[in-house]
KEKE-3310 file (N, C-alpha, C; in steps of 0.2 Angstrom, whole numbers, plus 5000, padded with zeros to 4 digits):
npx = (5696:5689:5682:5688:5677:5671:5670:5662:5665:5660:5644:5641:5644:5633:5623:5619:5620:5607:5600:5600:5594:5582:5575:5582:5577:5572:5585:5586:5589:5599:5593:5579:5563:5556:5569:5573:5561:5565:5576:5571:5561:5568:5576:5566:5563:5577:5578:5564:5570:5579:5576:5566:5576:5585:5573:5569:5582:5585:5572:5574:5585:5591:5588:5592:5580:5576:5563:5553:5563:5569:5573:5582:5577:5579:5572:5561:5567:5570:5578:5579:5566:5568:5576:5567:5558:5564:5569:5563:5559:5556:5551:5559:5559:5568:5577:5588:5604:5612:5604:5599:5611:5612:5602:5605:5613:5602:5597:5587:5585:5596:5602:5601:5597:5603:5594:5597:5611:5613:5619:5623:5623:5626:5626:5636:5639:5625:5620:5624:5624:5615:5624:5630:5621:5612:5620:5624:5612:5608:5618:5617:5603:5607:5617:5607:5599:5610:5617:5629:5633:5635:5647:5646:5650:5645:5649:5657:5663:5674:5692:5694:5683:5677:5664:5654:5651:5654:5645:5635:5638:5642:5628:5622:5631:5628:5614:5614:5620:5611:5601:5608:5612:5599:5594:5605:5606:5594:5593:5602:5596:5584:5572:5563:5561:5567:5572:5581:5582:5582:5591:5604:5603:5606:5619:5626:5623:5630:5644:5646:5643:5654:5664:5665:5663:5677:5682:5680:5684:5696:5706:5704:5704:5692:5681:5679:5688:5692:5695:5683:5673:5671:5666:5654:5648:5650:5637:5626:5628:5627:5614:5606:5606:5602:5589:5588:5590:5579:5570:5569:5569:5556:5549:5553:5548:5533:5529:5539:5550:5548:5549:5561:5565:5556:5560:5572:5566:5560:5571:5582:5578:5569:5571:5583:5585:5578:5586:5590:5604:5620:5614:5604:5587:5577:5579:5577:5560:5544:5537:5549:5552:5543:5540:5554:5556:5548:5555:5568:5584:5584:5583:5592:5603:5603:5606:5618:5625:5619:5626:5640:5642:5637:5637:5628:5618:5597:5591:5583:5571:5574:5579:5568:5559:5568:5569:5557:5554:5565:5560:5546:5552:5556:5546:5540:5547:5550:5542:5536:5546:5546:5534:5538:5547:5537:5530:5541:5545:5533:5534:5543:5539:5527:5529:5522:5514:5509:5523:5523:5527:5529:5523:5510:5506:5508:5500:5487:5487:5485:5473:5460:5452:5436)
npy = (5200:5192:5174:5160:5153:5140:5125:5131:5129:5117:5117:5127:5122:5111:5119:5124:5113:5108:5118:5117:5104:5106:5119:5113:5099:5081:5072:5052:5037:5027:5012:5016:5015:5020:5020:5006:5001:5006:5000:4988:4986:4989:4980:4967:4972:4970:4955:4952:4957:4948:4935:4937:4937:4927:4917:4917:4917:4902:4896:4897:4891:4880:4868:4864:4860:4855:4864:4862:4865:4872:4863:4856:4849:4836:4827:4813:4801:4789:4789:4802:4801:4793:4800:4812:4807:4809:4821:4834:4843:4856:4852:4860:4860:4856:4859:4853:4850:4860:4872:4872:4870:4886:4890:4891:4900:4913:4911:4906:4890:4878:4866:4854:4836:4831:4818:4811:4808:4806:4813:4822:4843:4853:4871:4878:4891:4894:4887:4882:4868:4862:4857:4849:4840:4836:4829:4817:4812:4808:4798:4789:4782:4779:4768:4760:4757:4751:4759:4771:4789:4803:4819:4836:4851:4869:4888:4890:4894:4906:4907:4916:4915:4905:4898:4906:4919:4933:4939:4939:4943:4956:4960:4961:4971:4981:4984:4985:4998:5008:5008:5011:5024:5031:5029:5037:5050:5054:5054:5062:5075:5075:5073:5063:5069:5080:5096:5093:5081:5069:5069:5072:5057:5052:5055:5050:5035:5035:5039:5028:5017:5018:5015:5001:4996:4998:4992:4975:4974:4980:4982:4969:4959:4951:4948:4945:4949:4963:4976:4978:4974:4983:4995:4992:4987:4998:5005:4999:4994:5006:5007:4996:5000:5013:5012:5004:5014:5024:5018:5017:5028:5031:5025:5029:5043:5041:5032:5037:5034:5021:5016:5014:5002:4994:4992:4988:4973:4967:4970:4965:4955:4948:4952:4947:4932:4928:4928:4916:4913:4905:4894:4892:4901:4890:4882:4885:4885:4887:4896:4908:4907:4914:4927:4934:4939:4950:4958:4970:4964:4951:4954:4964:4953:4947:4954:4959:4946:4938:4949:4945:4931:4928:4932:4946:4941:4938:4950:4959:4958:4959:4972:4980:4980:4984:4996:5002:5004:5012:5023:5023:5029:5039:5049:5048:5052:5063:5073:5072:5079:5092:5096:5095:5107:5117:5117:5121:5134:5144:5141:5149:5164:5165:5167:5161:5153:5134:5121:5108:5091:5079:5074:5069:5077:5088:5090:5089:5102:5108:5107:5120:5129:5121)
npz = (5036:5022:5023:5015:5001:5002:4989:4982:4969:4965:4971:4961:4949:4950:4952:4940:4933:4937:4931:4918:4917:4922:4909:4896:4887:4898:4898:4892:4897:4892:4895:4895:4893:4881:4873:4873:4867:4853:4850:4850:4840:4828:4828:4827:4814:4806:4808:4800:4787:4787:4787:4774:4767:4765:4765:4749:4743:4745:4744:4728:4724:4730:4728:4711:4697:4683:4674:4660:4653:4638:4621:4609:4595:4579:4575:4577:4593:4602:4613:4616:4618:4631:4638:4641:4653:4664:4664:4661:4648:4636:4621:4604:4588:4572:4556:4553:4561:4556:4557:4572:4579:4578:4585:4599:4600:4599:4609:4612:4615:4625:4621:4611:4601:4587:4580:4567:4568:4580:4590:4603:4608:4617:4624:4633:4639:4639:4648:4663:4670:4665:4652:4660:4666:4654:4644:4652:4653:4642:4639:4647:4644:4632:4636:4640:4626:4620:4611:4603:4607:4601:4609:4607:4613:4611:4611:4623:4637:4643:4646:4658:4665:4669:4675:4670:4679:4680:4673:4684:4695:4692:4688:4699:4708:4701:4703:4717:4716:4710:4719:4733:4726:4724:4737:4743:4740:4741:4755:4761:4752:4761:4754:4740:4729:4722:4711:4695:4700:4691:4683:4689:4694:4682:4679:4690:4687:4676:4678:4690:4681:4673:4683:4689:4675:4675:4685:4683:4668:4663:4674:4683:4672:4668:4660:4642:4626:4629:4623:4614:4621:4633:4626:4623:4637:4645:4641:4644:4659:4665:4658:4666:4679:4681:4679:4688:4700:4697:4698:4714:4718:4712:4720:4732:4732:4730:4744:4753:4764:4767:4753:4751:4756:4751:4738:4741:4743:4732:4721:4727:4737:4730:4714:4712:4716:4706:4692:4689:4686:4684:4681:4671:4668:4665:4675:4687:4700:4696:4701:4702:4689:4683:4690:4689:4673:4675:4679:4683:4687:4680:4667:4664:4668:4656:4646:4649:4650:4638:4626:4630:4628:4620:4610:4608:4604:4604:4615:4614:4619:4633:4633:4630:4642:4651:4649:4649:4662:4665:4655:4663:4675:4674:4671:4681:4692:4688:4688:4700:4705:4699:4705:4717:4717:4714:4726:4735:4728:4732:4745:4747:4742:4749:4765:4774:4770:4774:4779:4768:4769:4758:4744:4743:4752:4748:4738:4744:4750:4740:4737:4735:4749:4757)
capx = (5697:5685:5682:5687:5671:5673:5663:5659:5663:5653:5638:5639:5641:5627:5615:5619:5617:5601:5597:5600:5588:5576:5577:5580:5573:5575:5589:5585:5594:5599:5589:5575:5558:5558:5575:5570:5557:5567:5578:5569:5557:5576:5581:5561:5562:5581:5576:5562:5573:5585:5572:5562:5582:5586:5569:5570:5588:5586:5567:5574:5590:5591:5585:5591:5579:5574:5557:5552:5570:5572:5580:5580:5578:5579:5567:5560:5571:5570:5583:5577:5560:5570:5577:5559:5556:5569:5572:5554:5561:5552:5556:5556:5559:5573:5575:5595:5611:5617:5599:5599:5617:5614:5597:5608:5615:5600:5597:5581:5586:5600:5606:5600:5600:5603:5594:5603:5620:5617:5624:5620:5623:5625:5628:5638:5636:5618:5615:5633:5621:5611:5627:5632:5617:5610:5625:5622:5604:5609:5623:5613:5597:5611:5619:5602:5598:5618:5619:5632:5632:5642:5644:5646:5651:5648:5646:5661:5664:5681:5694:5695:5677:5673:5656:5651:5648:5655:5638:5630:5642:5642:5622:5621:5633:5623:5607:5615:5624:5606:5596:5611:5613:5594:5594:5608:5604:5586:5597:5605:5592:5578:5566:5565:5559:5570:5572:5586:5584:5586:5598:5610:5604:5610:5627:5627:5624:5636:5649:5646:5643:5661:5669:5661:5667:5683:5685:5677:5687:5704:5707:5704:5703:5683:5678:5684:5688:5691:5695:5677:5668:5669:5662:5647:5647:5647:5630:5624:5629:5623:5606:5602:5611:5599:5584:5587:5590:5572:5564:5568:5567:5549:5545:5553:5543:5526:5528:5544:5556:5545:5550:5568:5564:5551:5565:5574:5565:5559:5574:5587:5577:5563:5573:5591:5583:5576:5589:5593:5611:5625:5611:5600:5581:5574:5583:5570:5554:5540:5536:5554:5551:5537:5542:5559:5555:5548:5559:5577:5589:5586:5584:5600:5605:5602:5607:5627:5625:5622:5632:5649:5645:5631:5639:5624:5610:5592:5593:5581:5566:5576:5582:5562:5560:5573:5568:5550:5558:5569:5554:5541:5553:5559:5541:5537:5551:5550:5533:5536:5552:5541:5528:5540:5550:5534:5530:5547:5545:5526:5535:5549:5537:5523:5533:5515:5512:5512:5526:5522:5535:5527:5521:5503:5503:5506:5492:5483:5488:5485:5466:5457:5447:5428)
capy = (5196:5187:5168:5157:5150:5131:5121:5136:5127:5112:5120:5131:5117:5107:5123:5124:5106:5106:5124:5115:5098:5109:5122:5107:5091:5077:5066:5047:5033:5020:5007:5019:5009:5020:5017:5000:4998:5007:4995:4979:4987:4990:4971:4966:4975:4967:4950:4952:4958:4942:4930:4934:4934:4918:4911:4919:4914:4897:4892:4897:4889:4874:4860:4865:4854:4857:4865:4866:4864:4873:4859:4856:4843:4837:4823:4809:4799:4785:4793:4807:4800:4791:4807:4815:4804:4810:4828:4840:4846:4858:4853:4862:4854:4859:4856:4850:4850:4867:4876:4866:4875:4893:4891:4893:4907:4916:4913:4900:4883:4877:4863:4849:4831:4828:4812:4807:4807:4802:4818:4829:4848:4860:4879:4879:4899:4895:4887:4876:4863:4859:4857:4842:4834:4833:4824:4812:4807:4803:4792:4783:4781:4779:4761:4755:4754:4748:4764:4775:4795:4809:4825:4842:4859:4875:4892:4889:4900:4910:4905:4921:4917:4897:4895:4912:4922:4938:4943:4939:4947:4963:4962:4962:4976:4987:4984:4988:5006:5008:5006:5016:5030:5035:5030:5041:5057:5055:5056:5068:5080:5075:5072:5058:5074:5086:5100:5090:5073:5063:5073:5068:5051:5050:5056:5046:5030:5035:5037:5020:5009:5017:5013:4994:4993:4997:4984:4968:4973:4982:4979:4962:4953:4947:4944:4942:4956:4967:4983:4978:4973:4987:5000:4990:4985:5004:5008:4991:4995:5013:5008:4993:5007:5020:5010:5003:5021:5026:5014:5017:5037:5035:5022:5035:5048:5039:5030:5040:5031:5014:5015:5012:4995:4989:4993:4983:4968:4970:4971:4961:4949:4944:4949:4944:4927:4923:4928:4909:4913:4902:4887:4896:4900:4884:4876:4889:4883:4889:4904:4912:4907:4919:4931:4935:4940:4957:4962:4971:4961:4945:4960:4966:4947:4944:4961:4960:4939:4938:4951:4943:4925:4925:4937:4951:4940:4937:4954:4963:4958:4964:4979:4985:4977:4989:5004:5003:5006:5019:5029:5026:5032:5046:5053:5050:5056:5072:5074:5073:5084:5100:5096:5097:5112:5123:5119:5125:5142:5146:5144:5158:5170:5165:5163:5162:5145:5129:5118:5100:5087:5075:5073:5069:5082:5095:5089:5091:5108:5113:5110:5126:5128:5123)
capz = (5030:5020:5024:5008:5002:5000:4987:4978:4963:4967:4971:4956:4944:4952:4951:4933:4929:4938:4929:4910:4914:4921:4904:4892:4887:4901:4895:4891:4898:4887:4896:4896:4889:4875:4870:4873:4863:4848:4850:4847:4833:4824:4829:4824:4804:4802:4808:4797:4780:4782:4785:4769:4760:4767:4760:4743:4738:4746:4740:4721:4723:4734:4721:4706:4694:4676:4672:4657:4650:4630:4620:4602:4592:4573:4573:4585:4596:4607:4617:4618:4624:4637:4643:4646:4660:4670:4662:4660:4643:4630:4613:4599:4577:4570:4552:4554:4562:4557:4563:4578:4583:4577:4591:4607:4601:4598:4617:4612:4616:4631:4618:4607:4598:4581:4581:4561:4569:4588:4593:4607:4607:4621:4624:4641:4638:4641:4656:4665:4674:4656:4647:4661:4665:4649:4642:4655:4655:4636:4638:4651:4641:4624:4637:4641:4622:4616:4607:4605:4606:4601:4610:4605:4615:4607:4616:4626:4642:4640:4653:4661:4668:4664:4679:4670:4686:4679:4672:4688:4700:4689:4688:4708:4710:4698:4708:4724:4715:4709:4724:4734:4723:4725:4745:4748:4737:4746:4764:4760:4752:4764:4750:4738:4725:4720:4704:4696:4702:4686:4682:4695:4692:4676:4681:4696:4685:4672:4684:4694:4676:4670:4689:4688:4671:4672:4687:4677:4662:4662:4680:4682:4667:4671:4653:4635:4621:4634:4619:4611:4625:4637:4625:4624:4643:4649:4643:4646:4665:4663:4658:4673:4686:4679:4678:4695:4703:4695:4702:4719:4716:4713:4726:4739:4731:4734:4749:4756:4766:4767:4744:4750:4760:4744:4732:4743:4744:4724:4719:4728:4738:4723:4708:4711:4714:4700:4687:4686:4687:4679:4678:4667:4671:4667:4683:4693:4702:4691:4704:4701:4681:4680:4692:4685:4668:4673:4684:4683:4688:4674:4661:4666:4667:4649:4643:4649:4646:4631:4626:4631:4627:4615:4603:4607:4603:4610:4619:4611:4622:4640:4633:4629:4649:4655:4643:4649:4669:4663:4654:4666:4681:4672:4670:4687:4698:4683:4691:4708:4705:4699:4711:4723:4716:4715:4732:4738:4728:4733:4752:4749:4740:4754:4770:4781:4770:4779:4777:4766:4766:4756:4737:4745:4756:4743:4733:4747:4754:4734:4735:4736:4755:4751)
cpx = (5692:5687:5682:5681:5672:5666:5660:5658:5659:5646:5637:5636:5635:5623:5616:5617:5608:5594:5595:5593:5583:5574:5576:5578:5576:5579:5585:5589:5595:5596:5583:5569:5557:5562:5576:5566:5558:5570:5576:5564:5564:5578:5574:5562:5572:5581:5571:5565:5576:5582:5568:5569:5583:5580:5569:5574:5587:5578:5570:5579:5594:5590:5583:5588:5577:5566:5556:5559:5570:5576:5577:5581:5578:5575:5564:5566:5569:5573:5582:5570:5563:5574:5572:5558:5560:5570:5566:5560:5556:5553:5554:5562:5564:5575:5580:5599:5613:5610:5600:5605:5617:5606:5599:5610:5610:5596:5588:5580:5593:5604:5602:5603:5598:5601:5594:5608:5620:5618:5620:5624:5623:5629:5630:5638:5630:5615:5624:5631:5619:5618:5631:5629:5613:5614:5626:5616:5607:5613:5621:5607:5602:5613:5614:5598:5605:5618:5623:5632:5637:5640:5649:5646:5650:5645:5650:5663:5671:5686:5696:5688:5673:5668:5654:5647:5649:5649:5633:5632:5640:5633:5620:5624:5630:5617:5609:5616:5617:5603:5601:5610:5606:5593:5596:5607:5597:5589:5598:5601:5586:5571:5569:5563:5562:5572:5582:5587:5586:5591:5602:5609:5607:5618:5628:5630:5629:5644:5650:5646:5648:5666:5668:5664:5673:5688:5685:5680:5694:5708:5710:5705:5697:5680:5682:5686:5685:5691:5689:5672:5666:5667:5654:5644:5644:5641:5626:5624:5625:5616:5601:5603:5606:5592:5581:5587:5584:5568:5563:5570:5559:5546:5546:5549:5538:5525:5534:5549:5555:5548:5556:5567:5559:5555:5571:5575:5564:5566:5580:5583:5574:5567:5580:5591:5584:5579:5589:5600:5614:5622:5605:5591:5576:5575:5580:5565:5550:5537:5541:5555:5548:5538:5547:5559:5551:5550:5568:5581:5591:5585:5592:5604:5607:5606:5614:5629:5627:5627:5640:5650:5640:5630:5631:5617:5605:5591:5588:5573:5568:5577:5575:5561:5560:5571:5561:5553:5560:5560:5549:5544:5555:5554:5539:5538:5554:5544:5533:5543:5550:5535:5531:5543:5544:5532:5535:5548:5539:5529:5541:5545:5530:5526:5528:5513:5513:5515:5522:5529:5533:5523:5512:5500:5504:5501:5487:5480:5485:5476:5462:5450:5438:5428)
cpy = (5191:5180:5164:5153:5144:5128:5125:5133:5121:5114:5124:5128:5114:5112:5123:5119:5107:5114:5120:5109:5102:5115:5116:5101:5087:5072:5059:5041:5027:5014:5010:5015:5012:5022:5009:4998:5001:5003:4989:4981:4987:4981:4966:4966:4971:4961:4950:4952:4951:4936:4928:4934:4926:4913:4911:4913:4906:4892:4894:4895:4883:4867:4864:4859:4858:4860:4868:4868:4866:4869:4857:4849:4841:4832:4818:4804:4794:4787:4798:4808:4798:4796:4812:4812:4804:4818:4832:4843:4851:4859:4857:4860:4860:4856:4851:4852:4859:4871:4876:4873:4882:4895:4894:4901:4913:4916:4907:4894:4882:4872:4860:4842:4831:4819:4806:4805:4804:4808:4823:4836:4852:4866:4878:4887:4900:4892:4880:4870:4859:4857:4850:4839:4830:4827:4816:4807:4803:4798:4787:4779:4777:4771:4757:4753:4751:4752:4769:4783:4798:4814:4832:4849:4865:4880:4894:4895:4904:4907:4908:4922:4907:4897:4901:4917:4929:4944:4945:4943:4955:4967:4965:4969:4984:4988:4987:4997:5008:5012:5014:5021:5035:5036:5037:5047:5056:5056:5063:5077:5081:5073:5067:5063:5080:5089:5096:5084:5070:5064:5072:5060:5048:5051:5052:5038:5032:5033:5027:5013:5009:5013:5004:4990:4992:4990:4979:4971:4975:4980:4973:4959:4948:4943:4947:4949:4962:4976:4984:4978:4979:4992:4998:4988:4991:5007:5004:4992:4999:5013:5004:4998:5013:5020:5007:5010:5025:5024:5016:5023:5036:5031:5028:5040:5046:5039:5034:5036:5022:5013:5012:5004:4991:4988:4987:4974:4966:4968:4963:4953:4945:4943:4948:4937:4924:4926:4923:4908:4909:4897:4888:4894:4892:4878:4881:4887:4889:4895:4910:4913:4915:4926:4936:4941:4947:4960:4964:4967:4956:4948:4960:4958:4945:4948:4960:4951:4939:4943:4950:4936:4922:4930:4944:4949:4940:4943:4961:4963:4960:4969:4984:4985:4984:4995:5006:5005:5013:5024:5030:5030:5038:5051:5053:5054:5064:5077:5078:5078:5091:5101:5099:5106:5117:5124:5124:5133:5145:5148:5150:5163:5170:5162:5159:5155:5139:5125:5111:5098:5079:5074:5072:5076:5090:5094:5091:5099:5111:5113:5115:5125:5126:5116)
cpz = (5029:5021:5017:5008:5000:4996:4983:4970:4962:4965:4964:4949:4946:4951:4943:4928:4932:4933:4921:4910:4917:4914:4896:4892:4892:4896:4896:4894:4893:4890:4899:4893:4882:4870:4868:4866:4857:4846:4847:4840:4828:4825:4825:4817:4803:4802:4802:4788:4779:4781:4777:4763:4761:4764:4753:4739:4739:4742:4732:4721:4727:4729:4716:4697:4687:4677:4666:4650:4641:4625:4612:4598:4583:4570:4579:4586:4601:4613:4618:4624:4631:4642:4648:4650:4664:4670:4660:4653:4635:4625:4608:4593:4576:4562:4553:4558:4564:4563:4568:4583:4581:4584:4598:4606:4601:4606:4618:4617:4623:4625:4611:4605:4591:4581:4575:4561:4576:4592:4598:4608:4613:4622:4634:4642:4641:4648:4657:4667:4665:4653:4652:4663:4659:4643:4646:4654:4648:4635:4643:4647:4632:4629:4638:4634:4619:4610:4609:4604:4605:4607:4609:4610:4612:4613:4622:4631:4640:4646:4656:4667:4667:4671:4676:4677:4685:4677:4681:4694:4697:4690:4699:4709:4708:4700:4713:4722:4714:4714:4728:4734:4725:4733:4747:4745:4742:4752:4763:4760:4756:4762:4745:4728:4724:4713:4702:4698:4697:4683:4684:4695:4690:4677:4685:4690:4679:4673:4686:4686:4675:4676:4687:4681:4670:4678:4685:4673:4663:4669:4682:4676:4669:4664:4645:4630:4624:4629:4615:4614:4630:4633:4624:4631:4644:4647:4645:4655:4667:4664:4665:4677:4685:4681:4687:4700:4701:4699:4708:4722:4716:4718:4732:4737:4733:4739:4754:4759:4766:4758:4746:4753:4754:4741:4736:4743:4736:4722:4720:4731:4734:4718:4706:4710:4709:4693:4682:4685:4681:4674:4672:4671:4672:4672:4690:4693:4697:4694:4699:4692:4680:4683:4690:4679:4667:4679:4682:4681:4682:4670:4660:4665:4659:4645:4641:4647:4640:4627:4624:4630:4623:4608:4602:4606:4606:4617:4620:4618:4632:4639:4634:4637:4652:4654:4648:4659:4671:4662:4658:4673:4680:4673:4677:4692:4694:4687:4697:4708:4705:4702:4718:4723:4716:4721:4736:4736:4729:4740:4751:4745:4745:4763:4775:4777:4773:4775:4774:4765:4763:4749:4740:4749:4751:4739:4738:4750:4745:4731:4738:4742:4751:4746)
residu = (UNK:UNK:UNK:UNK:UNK:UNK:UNK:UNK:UNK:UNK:UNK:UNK:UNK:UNK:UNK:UNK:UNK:UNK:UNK:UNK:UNK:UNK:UNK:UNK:UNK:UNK:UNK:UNK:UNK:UNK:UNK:UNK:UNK:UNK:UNK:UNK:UNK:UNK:UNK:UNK:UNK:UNK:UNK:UNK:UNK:UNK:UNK:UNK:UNK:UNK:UNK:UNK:UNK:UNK:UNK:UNK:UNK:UNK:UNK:UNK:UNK:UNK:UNK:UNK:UNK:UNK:UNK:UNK:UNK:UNK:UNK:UNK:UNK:UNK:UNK:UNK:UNK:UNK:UNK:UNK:UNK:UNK:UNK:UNK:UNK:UNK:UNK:UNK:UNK:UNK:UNK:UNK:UNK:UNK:UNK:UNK:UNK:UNK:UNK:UNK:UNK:UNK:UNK:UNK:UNK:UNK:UNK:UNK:UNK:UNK:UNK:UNK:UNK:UNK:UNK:UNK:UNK:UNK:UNK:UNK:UNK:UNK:UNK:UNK:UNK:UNK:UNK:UNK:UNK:UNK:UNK:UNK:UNK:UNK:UNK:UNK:UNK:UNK:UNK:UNK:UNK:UNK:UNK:UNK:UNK:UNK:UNK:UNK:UNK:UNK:UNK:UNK:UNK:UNK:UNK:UNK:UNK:UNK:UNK:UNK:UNK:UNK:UNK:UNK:UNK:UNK:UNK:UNK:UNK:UNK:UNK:UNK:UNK:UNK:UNK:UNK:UNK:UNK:UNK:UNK:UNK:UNK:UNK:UNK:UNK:UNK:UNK:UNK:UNK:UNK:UNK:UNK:UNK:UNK:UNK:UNK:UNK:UNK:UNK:UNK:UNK:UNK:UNK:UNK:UNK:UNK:UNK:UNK:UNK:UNK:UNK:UNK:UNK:UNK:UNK:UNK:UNK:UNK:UNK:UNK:UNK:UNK:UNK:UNK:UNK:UNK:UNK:UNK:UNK:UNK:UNK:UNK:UNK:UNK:UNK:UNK:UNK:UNK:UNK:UNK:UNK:UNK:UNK:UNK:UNK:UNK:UNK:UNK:UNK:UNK:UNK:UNK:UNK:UNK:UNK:UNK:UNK:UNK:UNK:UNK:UNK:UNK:UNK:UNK:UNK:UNK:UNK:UNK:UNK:UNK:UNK:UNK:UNK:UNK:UNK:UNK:UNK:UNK:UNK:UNK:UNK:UNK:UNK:UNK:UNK:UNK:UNK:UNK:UNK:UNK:UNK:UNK:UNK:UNK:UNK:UNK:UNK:UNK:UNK:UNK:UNK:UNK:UNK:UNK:UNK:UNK:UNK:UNK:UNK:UNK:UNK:UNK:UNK:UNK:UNK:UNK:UNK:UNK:UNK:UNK:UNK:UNK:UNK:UNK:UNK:UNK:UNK:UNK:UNK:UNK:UNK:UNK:UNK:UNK:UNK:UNK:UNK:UNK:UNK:UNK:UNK:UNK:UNK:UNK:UNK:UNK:UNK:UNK:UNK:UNK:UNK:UNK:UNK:UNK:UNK:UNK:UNK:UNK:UNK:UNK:UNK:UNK:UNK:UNK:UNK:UNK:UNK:UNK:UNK:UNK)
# end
């Protein structure tokens, strides 16, 4: 009788495992140096992203002081002068009264003084800080002459939204759907150039403007004339959500995966800043003023704004903004879509071609040896 073999199983596994690390790649220990040092470069680049957010929103929003403040006038004023020396104001003549008030709505001015009647004017629509400090400075400069003021509201928030944030909150979330929609189609596909990308774009932002809208409007109860407003909101979403998922469709085409981290900073950390938010731009350091103005975000700002609290006016100069985003991204990542798709069919009817995965590197592989 044969002797039971002890261990058999043992020994077997053990030859097997030592058959597979010899066979395949050595494993890695997690406190390996170059698990390590993936590690800290990962700990390095998100330190880095919150640092430059955290100086952003805090340098454009820490001291919110006037520059440059839009304000209107309908003659000279002693009162007015005594304002200037506490409040950077840029005035512009008005003939009267009535002009004076149809100016906020046109997205011009932040307020005004009638200074026939005494009366000062502000658009709490246009900017919420402007509409309570400027009322201030004048009734202090109005006790220090022993004259009396009036004041005047128009523009009036809605109470379903009175800090107006409804614009600003919706404008951010359609950056982010934007920014998303192109990252993760580029994940997904491997490439940030595909037959059909803006084509899925535009579906994409179609989609996410209507989800968005029907949160803020029916949903919620976000803002005002809700059976009026939301058929002008959904393309108004649509077009920033489109514009912004262009953009960072062609940055990933260029630069490839580094586009998504630009489109990031761009986007959110530069131009979410300098919207100007509720207080309106002229309560922005005179960096974020200039900055701003050709970027997304205060486009989009102004777009869905006025819109809902400026009866549509003033509107015409971000939509060209936004338009110009749209069409140059549309031709770019159209570009790199059939650059990319001829490559793709050159290699299934030439298997022996070398692969490119890169918009540069097909340009390069398409210059003729010599």
């Amino acid at each position: 009788m044969a002797e039971p073999v002890t261990g058999t199983t043992e020994s077997k596994t053990a030859s097997d495992g030592a058959s597979s690390q010899q066979v395949g790649q050595p494993l890695e220990s997690p406190n390996s140096s170059p698990q390590k040092k993936h590690l800290m470069i990962g700990q390095l680049i998100a330190l880095f992203l919150v640092s430059i957010m955290a100086t952003t929103y805090i340098s454009a929003e820490h001291l919110p002081v006037a520059h440059n403040l839009p304000w209107g006038v309908t003659g000279p004023s002693s009162l007015t002068t005594a304002v200037q020396k506490s409040t950077d104001l840029e005035i512009h003549q008005y003939a009267n009264q009535a002009t004076l008030e149809q100016a906020p709505n046109q997205g011009a001015i932040y307020g005004g003084f009638v200074s026939q009647a005494n009366t000062v004017i502000v658009s709490q629509a246009a900017s919420l800080k402007a509409s309570l400090d400027l009322p201030v400075a004048y009734e202090k400069a109005a006790k220090a002459q022993g004259v009396q003021v009036r004041f005047l509201t128009i523009n009036k928030l809605p109470p379903m939204d009175p800090e107006g944030v409804v614009p600003i909150v919706s404008v951010f979330v359609l950056l982010l759907a934007g920014y998303l929609g192109a990252t993760m189609a580029m994940q997904r596909t491997k490439t940030a150039a595909r037959r059909w990308r803006v084509a899925a774009l535009f579906g994409y932002a179609v989609v996410a403007g209507l989800a968005i809208d029907l949160i803020a409007g029916p949903l919620l109860g976000g803002y005002p004339n809700i059976g009026t407003n939301f058929w002008i909101l959904w393309p108004e979403f649509v077009f920033l959500c489109f514009a912004t998922a262009l953009l960072a469709a062609t940055l990933q085409s260029l630069i490839g995966p580094l586009g998504t981290l630009i489109t990031l900073i761009v986007v959110v950390f530069l131009g979410n800043p300098s919207t100007g938010g509720a207080n309106g731009v002229a309560y922005l350091p005179p960096f974020w003023q200039s900055l701003g103005g050709a970027l997304p975000p205060r486009n989009g700002l102004i777009l869905i704004h006025n819109t809902l609290y400026l009866g549509g006016n003033g509107i015409t100069k971000a939509g060209i903004i936004l338009g110009i985003y749209v069409v140059v991204g549309f031709a770019f990542v159209t570009i790199f879509s059939l650059v990319r798709w001829r490559a793709d069919q050159g290699a299934v009817l030439n298997p022996d071609a070398p692969v490119v995965d890169s918009i540069e590197e097909t340009a390069v592989a398409a210059i003729p040896p010599g």
